[in-house]
C-alpha positions in Angstrom: 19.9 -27.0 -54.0 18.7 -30.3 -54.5 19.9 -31.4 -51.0 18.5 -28.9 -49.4 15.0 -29.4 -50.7 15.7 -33.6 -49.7 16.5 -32.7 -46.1 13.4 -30.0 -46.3 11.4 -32.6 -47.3 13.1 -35.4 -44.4 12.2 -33.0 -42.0 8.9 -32.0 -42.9 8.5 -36.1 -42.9 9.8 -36.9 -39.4 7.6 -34.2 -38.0 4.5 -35.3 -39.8 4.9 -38.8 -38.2 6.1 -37.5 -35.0 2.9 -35.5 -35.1 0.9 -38.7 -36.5 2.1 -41.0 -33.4 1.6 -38.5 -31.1 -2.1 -38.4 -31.8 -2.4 -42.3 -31.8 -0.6 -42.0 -28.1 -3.0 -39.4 -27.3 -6.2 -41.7 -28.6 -4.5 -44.5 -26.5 -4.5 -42.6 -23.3 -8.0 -41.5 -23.7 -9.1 -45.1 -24.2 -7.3 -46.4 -20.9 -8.8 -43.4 -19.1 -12.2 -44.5 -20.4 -11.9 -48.0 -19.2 -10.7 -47.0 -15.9 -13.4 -44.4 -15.7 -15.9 -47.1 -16.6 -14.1 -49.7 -14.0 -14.8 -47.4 -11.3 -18.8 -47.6 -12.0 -21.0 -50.2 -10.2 -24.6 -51.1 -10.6 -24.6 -50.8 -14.5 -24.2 -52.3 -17.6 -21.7 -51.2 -20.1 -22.0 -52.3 -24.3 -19.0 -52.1 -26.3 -19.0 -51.7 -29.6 -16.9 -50.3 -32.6 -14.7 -47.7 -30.1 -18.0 -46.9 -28.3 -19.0 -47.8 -24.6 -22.7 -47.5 -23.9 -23.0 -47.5 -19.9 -26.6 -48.3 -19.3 -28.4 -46.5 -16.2 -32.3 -46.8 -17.1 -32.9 -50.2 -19.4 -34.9 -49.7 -22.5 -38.2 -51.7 -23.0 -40.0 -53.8 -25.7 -38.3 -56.3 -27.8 -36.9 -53.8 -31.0 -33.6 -52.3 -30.3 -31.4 -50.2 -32.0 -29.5 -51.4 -35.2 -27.7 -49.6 -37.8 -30.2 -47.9 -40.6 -33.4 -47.4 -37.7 -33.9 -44.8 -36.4 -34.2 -42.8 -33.4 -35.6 -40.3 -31.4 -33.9 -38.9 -28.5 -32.5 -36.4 -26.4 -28.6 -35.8 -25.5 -26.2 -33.8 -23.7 -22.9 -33.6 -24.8 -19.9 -33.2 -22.5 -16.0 -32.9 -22.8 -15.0 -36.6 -21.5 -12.8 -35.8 -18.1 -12.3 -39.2 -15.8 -16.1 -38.7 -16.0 -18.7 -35.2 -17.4 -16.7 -32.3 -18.0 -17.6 -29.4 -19.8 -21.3 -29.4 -21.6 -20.6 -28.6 -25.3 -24.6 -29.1 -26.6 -27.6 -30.1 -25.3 -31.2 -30.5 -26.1 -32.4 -32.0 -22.8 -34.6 -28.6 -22.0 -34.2 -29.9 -17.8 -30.5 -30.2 -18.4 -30.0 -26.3 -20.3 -32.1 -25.2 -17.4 -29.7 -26.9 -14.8 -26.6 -25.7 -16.6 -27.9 -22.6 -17.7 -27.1 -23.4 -21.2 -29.2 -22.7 -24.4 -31.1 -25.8 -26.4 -29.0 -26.8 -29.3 -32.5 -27.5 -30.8 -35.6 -29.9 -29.6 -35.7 -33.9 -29.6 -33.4 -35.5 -32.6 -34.6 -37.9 -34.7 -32.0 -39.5 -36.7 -31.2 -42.0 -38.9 -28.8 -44.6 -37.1 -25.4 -44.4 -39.0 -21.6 -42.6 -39.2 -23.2 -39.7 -42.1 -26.2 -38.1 -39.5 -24.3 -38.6 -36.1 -21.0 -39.2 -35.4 -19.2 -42.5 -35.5 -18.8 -42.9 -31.7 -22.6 -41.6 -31.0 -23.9 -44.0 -33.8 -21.8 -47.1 -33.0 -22.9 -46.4 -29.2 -26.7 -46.2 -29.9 -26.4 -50.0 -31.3 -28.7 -51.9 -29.1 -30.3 -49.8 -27.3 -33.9 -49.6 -26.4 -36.8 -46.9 -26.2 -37.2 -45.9 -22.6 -33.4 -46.7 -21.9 -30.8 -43.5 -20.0 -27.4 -44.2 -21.3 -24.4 -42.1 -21.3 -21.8 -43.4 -24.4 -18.3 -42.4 -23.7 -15.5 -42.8 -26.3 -12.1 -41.4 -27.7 -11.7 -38.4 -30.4 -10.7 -40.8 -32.8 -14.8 -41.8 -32.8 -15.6 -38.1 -32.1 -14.5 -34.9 -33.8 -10.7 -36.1 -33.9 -8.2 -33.8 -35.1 -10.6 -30.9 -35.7 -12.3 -28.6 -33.4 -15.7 -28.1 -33.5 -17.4 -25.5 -31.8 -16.3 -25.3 -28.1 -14.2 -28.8 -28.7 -11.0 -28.9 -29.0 -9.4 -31.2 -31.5 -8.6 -34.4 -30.3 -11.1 -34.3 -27.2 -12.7 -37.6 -26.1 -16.6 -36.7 -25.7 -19.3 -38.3 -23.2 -22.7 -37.7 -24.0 -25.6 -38.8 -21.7 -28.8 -39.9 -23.6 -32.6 -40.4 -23.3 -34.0 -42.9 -25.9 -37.8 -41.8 -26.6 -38.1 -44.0 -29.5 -37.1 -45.8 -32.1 -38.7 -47.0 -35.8 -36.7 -50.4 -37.1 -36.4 -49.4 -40.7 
């Protein structure tokens, strides 16, 4: 009886570690994807930080920019990350719902810039960045919603979200 609880127990081990390095490969293959995806862009500048990639389109204006603790107001639209926008998940860019046909997941946010009122890959990606600026920040489920679904996302499902800065307040 005891033996049979030990090699219960083995197995139930080797499959939770087998499960456990399979979603490190899996966060690993998103991240090269990323890169690549973000290699294959011209005419832009990208900001790394903390597992996020900020890829800048519009630059921001004035001399204040984004650190963790301001905050900021702004408008997103949230995508499944697929070698580029894949499936919108939320949005509440009223021109974007209206493109997509999609309803408003609410009007502008204004947030506090850290991990507890946006998600780690959203907040680390906001760092620097500037009122006026049109970003998209791209990065793997490990920043996102990892290994839980949430809403339309699955679990483990790196996320891209395109972003209009309309202001920030250094705090």
């Amino acid at each position: 009886m005891i033996k049979r609880v030990f090699a219960i127990l083995a197995i139930m081990a080797m499959v939770s570690s087998c499960t456990k390095e399979d979603r490190n490969n899996t966060i690993v293959n998103q991240e090269e994807s990323i890169d690549r995806y973000i290699t294959s862009l011209e005419g832009v500048r990208v900001a790394r930080n903390g597992g996020s990639n900020r890829i800048v389109y519009t630059e921001g204006v004035g001399l204040d920019s984004l650190a963790a603790g301001d905050s900021i107001k702004f408008y997103y639209a949230g995508y499944i990350f697929s070698n580029g926008k894949g499936n919108l998940f939320a949005t509440n860019n009223p021109q974007i719902a209206q493109e997509k046909n999609f309803p408003l997941s609410g009007d502008v946010e204004k947030r506090v810039l850290d991990s507890r009122s946006l998600i780690s890959g959203l907040a680390n990606g906001l760092v620097g960045a500037k009122k006026g600026e049109k970003c998209d920040i791209v990065f793997s489920a490990k920043y996102g919603f990892n290994n839980t679904v949430v809403y339309d996302v699955p679990k483990l499902t790196p996320l891209i979200f395109e972003v209009w800065v309309e202001g920030i307040v250094k705090n």
